[in-house]
N, C-alpha and C positions, 0 to 999 in steps of 0.2 A: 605384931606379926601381920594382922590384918590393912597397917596401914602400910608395912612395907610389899606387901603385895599390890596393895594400889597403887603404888610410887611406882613399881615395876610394871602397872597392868598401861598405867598412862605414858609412861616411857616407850613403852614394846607401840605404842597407840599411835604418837607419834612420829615414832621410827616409820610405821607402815606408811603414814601417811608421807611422809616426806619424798619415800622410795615411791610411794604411787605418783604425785607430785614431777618427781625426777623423769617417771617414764613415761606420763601423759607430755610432758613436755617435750621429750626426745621423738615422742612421736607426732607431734604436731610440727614441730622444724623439720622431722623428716617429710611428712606429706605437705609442706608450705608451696604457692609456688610462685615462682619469678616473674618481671615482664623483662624484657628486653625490646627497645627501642628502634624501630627497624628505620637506618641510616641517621642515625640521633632521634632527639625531639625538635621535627622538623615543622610541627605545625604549633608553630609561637613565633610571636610578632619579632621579625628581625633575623630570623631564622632559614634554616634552605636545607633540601636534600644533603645529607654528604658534605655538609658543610662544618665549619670547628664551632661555627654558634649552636648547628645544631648539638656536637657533644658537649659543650659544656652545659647548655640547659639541659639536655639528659642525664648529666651530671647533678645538677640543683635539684632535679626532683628526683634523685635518690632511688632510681629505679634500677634492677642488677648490672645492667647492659646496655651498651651501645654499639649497633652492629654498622658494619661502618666496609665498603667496597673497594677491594684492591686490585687496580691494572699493572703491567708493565709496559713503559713508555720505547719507543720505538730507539731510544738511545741509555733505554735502563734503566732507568726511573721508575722507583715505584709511584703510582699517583694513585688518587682517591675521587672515583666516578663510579656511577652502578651501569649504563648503558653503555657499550660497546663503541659506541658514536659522538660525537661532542658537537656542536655546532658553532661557527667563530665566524662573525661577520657572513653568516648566512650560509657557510659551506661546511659541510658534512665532513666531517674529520676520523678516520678511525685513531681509536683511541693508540693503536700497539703498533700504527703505523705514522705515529707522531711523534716529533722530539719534546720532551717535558718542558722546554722554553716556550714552545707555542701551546703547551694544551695552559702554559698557567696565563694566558693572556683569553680564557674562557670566563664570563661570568658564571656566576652561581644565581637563583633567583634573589638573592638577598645582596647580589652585589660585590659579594668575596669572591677573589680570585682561584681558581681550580685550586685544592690544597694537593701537595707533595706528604705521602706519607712521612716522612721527616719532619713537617710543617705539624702533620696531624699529630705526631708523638709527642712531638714538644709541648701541644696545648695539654692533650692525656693525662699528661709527666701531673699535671696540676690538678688534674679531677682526684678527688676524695671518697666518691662513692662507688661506683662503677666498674664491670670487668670491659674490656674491649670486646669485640665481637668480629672478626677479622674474615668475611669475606673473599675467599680468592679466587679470581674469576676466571674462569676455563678461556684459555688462547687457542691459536690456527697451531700454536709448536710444541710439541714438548719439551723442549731445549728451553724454549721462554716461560711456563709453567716452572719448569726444575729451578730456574734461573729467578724468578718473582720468590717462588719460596725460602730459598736462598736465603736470599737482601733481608725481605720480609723478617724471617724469624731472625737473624742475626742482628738487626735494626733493634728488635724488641730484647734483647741477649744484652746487648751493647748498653745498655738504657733500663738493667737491671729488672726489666719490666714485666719480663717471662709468667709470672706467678699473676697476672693482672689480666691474663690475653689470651682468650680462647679463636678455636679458628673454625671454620665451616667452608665446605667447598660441594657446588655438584660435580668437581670431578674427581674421579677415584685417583688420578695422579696423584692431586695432592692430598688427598689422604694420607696417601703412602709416603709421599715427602714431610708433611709435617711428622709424621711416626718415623721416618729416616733422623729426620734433623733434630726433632725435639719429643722425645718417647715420653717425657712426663707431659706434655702439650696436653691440652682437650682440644679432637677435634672432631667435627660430626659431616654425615654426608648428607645433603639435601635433596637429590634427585627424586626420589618418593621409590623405587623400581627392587629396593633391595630389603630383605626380613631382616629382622633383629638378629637370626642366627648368623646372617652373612656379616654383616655389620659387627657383630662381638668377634669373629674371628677374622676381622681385617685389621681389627684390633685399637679400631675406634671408641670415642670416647659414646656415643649412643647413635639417636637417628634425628634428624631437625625438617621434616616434611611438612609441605602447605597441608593445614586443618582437612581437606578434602579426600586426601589419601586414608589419614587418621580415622574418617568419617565412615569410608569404606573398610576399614581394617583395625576395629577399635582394639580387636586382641593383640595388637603390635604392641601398645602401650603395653601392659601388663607381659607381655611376652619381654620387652626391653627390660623391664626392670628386676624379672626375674632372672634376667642374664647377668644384674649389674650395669644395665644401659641407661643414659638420663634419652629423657624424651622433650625436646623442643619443636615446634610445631609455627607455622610463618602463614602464609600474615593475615592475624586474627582482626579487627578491627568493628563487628558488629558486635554488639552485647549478646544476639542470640546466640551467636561463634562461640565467642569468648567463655558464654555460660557451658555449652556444649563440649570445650576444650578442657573447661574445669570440674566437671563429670567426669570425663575419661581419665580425671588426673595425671595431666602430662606435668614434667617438672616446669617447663620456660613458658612463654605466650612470647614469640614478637610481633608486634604491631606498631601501629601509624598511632593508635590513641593508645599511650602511655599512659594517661591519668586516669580515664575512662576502666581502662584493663586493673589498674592500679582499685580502683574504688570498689569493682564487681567482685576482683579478690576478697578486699577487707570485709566484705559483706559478708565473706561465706562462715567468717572466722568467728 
């Protein structure tokens, strides 16, 4: 009798520990947190802003994200540039006031031609580790906003890709347009101007604000995710930032240094 009690005492022992185990774990993936790559990994040899080398090496180093800028070209094209402006043969170009024939005769610093979102999916289509991180960038119209969102989310529909593509915008149109066109989408607002309460009943997926805003308003964090909000924060890139961002525990970090952000995480673990 006495040993089937120990058989029972180290059984039930066991049990406990496996269930502690189960929940230490559950809560350390829930408090983990991401980087995200802001405009790929752009600073590697070969590499450029917004360019497809930068996402496929942000792709290679297996970091969540690669946030990546979307215009619409003055004849409907979506392209991939983060400045409003482009420059080609010394002349200043808007980008929404140009035909996507002439913005892709722009170089990149690395020499690649301006990519065509189309262009950019295709390489994506091939990354293994990464969500997208899709950018869309406030225009002079809202006809051209309604009209980018469109292409855009339909682009990634079309290409089965949907479940891979998160979206981020400072303007509230598209907010509302990815939550019109794709209600399961994640998408967040950047502008820094608006609380977690307004933000959950716009019915976004959290808040994605420069570290600055965060720094002044560190109860936003904890206010977001007691709403159910993720909290992404832009663009971190000094380790005193970075350590500071990961105190507040926000879920993302996007930054210029990838690797850098990547190692100061693994530290803390």
């Amino acid at each position: 009798m006495e040993n089937l009690f120990s058989i029972n005492s180290t059984i039930m022992n066991r049990k406990n520990l496996i269930i502690t185990l189960f929940f230490l774990s559950f809560a350390f993936s829930a408090t983990s947190q991401e980087v995200i790559a802001h405009r790929g990994y752009w600073k590697a040899d070969g590499s450029a802003q917004n360019s497809i080398a930068s996402l496929m090496k942000a792709d290679a180093i297996g970091v969540f994200g690669s946030e990546v800028d979307v215009w619409l070209s003055s004849d409907g094209v979506p392209v991939i540039n983060h400045d409003a402006d482009v420059l080609l043969n010394g002349e200043k170009l808007s980008v929404q006031d140009t035909p996507a024939a002439t913005l892709k005769k722009v170089k990149l610093a690395n020499g690649e031609p301006l990519p065509t979102l189309e262009e950019y999916l295709n390489a994506f289509e091939k990354c293994r580790n990464i969500k997208l991180i899709v950018e869309l960038k406030t225009h002079r119209e809202k006809k051209m906003e309604d009209e980018l969102a469109e292409k855009v989310i339909k682009m990634i529909h079309d290409r089965g890709l949907q479940s891979r593509v998160e979206y981020i915008s400072f303007g509230i149109n598209f907010v509302n347009q990815v939550r019109k066109l794709d209600p399961e989408a994640p998408v967040y607002y950047l502008n820094g101007d608006l609380s977690p309460r307004v933000i959950k009943a716009m019915g976004a997926a959290g808040i994605d604000y420069h570290f600055n805003v965060l720094i002044k308003n560190p109860n936003w964090v904890k206010e977001s995710h007691d709403l159910g909000l993720k909290v992404n924060v832009w663009t971190v890139n000094t380790p005193e930032d970075v350590r500071k961002m990961l105190d507040l525990k926000v879920d993302f970090i996007t930054t210029d240094e990838p690797l850098l952000t990547e190692e100061l995480i693994n530290n803390r673990k």
